[in-house]
N, C-alpha and C positions, 0 to 999 in steps of 0.2 A: 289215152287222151288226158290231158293236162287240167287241173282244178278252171285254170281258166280259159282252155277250149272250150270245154263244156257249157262256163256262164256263155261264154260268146252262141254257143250253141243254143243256148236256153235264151235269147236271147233275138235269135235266128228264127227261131220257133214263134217265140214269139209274135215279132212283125210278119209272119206269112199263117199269124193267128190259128196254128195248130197247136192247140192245148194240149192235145196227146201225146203230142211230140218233145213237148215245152215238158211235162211230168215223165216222160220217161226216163228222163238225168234226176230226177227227184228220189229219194228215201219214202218208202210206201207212210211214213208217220212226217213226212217231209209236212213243213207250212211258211205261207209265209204273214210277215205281221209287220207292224211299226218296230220302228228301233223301239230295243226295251220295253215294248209296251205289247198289248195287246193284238192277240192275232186275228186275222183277218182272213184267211183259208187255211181250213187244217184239214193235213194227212192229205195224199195224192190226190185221192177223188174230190174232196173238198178246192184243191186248186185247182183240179181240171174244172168243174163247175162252175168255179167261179170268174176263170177266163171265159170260158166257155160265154157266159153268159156275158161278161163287159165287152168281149170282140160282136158280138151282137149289137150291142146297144153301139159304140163303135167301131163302126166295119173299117174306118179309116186308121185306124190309132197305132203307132208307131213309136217306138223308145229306138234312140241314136246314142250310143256309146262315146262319150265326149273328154273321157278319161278312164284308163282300168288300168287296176293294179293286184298282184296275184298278191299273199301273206302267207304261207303256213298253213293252213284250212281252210284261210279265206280269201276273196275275190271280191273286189273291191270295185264299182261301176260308177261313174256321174254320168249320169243319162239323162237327156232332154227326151221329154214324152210330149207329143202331141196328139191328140184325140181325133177330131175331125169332127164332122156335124153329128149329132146322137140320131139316132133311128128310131127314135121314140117321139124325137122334137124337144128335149128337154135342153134347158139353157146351157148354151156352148163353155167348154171347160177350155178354159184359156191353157197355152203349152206352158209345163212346168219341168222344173229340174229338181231331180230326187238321186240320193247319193244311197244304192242297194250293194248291201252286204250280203255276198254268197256265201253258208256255211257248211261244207262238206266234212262226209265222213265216206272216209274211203273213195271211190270216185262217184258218187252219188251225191247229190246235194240234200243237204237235210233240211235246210230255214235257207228263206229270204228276208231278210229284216228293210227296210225303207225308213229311211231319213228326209223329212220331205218341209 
């Protein structure tokens, strides 16, 4: 499979909010973070957890691929995200657009960075 079947897959996973699914194209030390900056789920389990837990809060939420581009190691997405109502009741998170870099090693993805 191709660097960017995979994000498409991871991606796949995603929207049918199987986090299992979503980590097992992941590097067991895989994470993903802000561009450059600070990470925001680290190592497999730390991202299964922590999808895990936002498809909870929302059960509607959805990323649509609106541009992708494969580079060399990386996989390149502008993706429209929509949330949907929170399950908690917390104030609704308007749809936004975030430009994720996928970065493999080997066919394993190792970081997702988000530009947002």
């Amino acid at each position: 499979m191709s660097n960017l079947a995979t994000a498409e897959a991871m991606i796949a996973a995603y929207n049918a909010q199987d986090a299992d699914l979503y980590v097992s194209y992941m590097t067991e030390d895989a994470c993903e973070a802000g561009y450059r900056g600070a990470v925001v789920r680290e190592g497999k389990e730390g991202t299964r957890t922590g999808l895990a837990a936002a498809f909870a809060k929302w059960p509607q939420n959805h990323a649509e691929i609106r541009e992708k581009q494969a580079i060399g190691n990386y996989v390149l997405f502008r993706e429209y995200v929509t949330r949907g109502p929170a399950s908690d009741g917390s104030e609704l998170v308007e749809p936004f657009e975030v430009i994720a870099v996928y970065s493999f090693e080997g066919d394993k993805c190792s970081r997702v960075e988000f530009i947002r």
